[in-house]
TORVEXKOL-116176 format. One record per residue (C-alpha): y, z, x. Coordinates in pm, whole numbers, plus 50000, padded with zeros to 5 digits. Example, Ala and Ser with C-alpha at 12.3 -4.5 7.8 and 13.67 -1.06 7.14 Angstrom:
REM residues 2
495505078051230/498945071451367/
This chain:
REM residues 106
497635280244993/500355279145281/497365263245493/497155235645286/500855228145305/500605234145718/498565203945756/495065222745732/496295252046030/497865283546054/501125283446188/501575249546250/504465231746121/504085204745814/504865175646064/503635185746352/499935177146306/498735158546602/495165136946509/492955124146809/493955090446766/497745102946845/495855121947118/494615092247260/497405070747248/499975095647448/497595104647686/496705067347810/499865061847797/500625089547995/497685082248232/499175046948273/502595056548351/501165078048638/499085058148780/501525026348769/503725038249067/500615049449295/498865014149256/502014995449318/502465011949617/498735006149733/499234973949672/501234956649936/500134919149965/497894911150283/500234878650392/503684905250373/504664915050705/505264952050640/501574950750553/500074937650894/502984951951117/500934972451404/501275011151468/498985012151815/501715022152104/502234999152376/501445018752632/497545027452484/497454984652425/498544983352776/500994955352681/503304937052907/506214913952923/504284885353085/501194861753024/497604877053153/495754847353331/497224828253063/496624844752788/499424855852594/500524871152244/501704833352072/498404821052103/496814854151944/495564854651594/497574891651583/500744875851688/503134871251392/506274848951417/508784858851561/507764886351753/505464912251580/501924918051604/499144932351341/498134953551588/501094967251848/503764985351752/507504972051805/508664940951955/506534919152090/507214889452342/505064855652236/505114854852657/503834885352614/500064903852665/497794928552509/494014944352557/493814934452203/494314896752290/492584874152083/492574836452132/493524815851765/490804793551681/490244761751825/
């Protein structure tokens, strides 16, 4: 008799019964709470800068200051205006000159 008035269980309370589809509910929900902050962060739009700014030191792109047989950084397709590239780290010069050079398109 006091199961019946426990929901069905011993020692549970009368409004504490939890059915699957509850179950279900809280833990997608959970699961999509979680989840919510780690895709947003994974998810930084190609075209942003702070997505394509470069991390490779200077010194291992052997860049310099000046133009290399007149090649230099504004007319690579890793130069971004003003003065970053996808691939170097830091400041770049668009007079400037990397082993990563690579002409834009013609």
């Amino acid at each position: 008799m006091n199961q019946r008035r426990n929901g069905g269980h011993r020692g549970s309370a009368p409004n504490q019964k939890l059915s699957r589809r509850k179950l279900l509910k809280v833990s997608l929900a959970g699961a999509i709470a979680a989840s919510t902050g780690v895709l947003a962060s994974c998810m930084t739009s190609p075209s942003s800068p702070a997505a394509r700014v470069g991390t490779t030191p200077k010194r291992e792109a052997r860049y310099q200051d000046s133009p290399n047989r007149g090649r230099r950084c504004g007319g690579c397709t890793h130069f971004m205006e003003p003065n970053a590239c996808e691939i170097v780290a830091g400041e770049i010069s668009p007079n400037g000159w990397c082993r990563f050079h690579q002409p834009k398109p013609a």
